[in-house]
C-alpha positions in Angstrom: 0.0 0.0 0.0 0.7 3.7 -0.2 0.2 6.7 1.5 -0.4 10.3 0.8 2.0 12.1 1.0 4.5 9.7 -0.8 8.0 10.5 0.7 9.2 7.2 0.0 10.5 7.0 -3.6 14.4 7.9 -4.6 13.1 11.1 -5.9 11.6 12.8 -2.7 14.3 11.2 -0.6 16.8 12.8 -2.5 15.4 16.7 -1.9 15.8 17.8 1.6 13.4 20.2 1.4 10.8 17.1 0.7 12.6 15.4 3.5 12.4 17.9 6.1 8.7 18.2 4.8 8.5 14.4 5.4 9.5 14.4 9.3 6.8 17.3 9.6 4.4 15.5 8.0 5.5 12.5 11.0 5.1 14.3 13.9 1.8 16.4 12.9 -2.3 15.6 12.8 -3.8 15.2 9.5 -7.2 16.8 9.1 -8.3 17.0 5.8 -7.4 16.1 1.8 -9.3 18.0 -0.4 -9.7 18.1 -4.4 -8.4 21.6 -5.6 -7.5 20.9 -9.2 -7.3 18.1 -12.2 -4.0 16.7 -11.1 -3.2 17.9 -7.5 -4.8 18.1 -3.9 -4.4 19.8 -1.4 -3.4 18.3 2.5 -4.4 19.9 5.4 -2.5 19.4 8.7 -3.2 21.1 12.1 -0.3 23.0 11.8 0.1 23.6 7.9 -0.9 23.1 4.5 0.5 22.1 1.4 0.2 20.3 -2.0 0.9 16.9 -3.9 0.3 15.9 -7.3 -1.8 13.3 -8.0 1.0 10.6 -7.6 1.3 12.0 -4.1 4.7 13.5 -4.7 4.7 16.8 -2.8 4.9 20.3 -4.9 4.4 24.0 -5.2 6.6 23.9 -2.4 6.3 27.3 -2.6 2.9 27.5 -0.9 3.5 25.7 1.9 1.7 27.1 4.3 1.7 27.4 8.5 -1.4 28.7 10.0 -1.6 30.9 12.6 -2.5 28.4 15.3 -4.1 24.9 15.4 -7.2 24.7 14.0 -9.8 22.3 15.2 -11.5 21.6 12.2 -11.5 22.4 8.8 -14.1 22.9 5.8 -13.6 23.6 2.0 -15.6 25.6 0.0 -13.7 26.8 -3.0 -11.9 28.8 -3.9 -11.8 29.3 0.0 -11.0 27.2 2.9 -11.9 28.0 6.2 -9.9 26.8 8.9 -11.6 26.7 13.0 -10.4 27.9 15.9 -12.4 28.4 19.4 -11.3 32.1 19.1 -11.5 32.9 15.3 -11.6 31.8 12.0 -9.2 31.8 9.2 -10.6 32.0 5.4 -7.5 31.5 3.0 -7.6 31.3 -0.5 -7.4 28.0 -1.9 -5.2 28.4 -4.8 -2.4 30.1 -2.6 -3.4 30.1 0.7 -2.5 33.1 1.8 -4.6 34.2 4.2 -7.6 36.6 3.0 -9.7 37.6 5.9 -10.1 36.6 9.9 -13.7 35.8 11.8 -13.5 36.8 15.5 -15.3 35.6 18.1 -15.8 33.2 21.3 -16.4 29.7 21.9 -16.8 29.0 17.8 -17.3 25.6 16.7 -18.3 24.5 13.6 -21.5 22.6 13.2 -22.0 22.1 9.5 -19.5 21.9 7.2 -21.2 22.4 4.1 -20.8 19.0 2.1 -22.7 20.5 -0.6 -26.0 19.9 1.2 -27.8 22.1 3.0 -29.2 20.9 6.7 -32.5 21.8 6.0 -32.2 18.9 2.8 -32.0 16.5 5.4 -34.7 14.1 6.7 -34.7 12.7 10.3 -34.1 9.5 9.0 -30.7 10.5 7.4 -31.9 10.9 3.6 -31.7 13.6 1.4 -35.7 15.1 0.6 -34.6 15.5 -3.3 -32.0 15.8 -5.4 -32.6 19.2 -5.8 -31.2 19.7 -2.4 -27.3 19.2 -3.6 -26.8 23.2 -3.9 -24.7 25.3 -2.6 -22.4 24.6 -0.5 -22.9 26.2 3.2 -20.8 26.4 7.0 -22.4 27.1 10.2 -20.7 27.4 13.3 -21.9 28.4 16.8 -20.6 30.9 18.6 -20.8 32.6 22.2 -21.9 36.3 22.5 -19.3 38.2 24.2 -20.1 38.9 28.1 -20.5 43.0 27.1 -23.2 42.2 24.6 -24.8 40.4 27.3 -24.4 43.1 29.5 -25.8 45.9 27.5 -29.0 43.7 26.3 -29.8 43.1 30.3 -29.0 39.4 30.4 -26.6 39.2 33.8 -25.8 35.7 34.4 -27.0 34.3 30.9 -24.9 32.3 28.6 -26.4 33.0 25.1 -25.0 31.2 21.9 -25.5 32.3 18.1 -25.4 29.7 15.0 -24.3 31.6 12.1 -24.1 30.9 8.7 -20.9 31.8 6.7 -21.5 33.0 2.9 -18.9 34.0 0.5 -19.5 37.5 -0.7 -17.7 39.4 -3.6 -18.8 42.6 -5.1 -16.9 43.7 -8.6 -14.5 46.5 -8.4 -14.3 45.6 -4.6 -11.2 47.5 -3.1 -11.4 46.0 0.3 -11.2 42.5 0.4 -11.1 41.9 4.4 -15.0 41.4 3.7 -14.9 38.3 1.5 -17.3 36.4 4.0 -19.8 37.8 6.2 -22.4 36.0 8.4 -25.9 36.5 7.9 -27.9 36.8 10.8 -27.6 34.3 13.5 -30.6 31.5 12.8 -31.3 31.2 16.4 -30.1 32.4 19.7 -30.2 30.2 22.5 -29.9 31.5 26.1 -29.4 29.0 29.2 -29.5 30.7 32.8 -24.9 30.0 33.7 
């Protein structure tokens, strides 16, 4: 059998920028594999990110990638990913991943990752209602409301949560690209008594 990354053949063993990229690869946690053109994919650690062909062999060495902490889940939605963190969220462009725009907030967890279905498409039972419901793509996460919001709204000793929904957003001749995604207005907001 094989594995993916492939730092196994003569080739990669003979570059030791592939080799030091090897003993990374050994020591960190793989989180996702995604698709992200005809012949390559892309390989996401919890520490970094980078590409292989489709034999496996790493390249575009050049766009190796550390992120700026370690996320705790991951979700693709081209030409973005988005990358979790309890405290933020990074979105980074696929193709490069340089880093395009950062989500702040508190307590954020993911809860769909937007497998090309939308939760709503979703029967109790696990089915899909139609095919119709294979759209677009969509990520939720949840999120704690800071404690001066619930200060100034009158809720002392409340713990309120916010699920979100995250949409890409682009508006030709857009000079300001920190707003590529914005939420939309939370769906519900849940208070329990802390």
């Amino acid at each position: 059998g094989g594995s993916i990354p492939d730092f196994t053949n003569a080739k990669n063993q003979r570059d030791p920028q592939i080799s030091a990229l090897g003993k990374k690869c050994d020591d960190a946690t793989a989180l996702a594999i995604f698709k992200s053109g005809d012949q390559e994919f892309l390989l996401i650690y919890q520490q970094f990110g980078f590409f292989v062909d489709r034999h496996g062999d790493p390249h575009r060495l050049e766009c190796f990638t550390e992120w700026e902490g370690k996320p705790e889940s991951v979700s693709c939605h081209p030409p973005y990913i988005l990358l979790f963190y309890s405290e933020f969220i990074e979105v980074r462009e696929m193709e490069t991943l340089n880093l395009v725009q950062v989500v702040k907030g508190n307590e954020i967890h993911r809860t769909w990752g937007g497998i090309g279905l939308s939760p709503h498409a979703i029967s109790p039972n696990g089915w899909v209602h139609s095919p119709e419901a294979l759209g677009e793509s969509r990520c939720h996460f949840v999120m704690r409301v800071d404690s001066e919001q619930r200060l100034s709204q009158g809720q002392r000793g409340n713990s309120s949560q916010r699920v979100f929904e995250l949409q890409p957003i682009w508006h030709y001749n857009q000079a300001d690209s920190s707003q590529l995604y914005q939420s939309t207005a939370p769906y519900r907001n849940y208070v329990s008594r802390a």
